[in-house]
N, C-alpha and C positions, 0 to 999 in steps of 0.2 A: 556326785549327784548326776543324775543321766539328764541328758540333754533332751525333752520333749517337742523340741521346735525343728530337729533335726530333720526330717521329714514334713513340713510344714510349710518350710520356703518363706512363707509370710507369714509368718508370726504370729498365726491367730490362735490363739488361747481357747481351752474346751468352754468356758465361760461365755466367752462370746459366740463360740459355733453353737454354743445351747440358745444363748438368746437369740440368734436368727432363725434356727431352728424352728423357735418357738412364735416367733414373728412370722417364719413362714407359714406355721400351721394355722395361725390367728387370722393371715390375708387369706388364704385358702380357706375357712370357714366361713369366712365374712362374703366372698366369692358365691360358694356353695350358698348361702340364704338369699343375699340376691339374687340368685337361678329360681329359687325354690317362690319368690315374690314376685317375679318377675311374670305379667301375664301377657302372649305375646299373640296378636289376628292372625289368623292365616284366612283368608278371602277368595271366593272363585264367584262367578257367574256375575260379574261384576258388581257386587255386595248381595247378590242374594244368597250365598251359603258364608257364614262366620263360624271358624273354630276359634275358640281361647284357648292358649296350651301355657303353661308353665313352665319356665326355662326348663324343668326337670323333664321336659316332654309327657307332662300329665294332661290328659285333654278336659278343663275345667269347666268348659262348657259347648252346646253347638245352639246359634242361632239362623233360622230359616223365614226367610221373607215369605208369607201365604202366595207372594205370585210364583214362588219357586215350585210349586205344589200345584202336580197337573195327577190328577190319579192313572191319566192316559198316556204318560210319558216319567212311569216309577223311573225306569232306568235312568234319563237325565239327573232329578233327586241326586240319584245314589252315585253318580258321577261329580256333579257339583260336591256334595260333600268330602268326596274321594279326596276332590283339587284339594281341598279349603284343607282337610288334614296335612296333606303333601307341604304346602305352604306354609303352614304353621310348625311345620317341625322343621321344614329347613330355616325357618327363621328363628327356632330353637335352638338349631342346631350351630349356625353361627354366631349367635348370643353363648351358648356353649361353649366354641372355642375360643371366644374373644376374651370371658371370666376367668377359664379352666384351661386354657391352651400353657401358659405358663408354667403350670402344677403337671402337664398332662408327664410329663417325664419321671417325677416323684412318686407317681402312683400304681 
């Protein structure tokens, strides 16, 4: 009978390397829907521009305070927003690697 553990060192059986396997794929999915629920502010002009983004970097929403809104100064607007995107994805983005940093080598 050939020996399957020769190469194994530790003695881990296809059985069990399946059930972790499978456990790992279950943590990494459970991982993945927390990103995907996860709603994260990114903020600039000191709360007058809010993005919502979703761990997955989906932008779910933008809210704008009316004082943020000068029709004489569009380009500020579009700068606040700018921040509040920036902010919300790196704050995505470390929610990212902190779920997904584990998995990032598996994938």
């Amino acid at each position: 009978m050939a020996n399957f553990n020769k190469f194994g060192g530790g003695g881990m059986n296809m059985q069990q390397m399946m059930k972790q396997a499978q456990k790992l794929q279950e943590d990494m999915k459970r991982a993945q829907a927390e990103l995907e629920a996860a709603e994260i502010e990114g903020v600039s002009g000191g709360g007058l521009v809010t993005v919502v983004m979703s761990g997955k970097k989906k932008i779910l929403a933008v809210r704008i305070k009316p004082e943020a809104v000068d029709p004489d100064d569009v380009e500020m607007l579009e700068d606040l927003i700018s921040a509040a995107c920036h902010d919300a994805f790196n704050k995505s983005e470390e929610l990212y690697n902190e779920k997904m940093g584990a998995y990032a080598q598996l994938m």
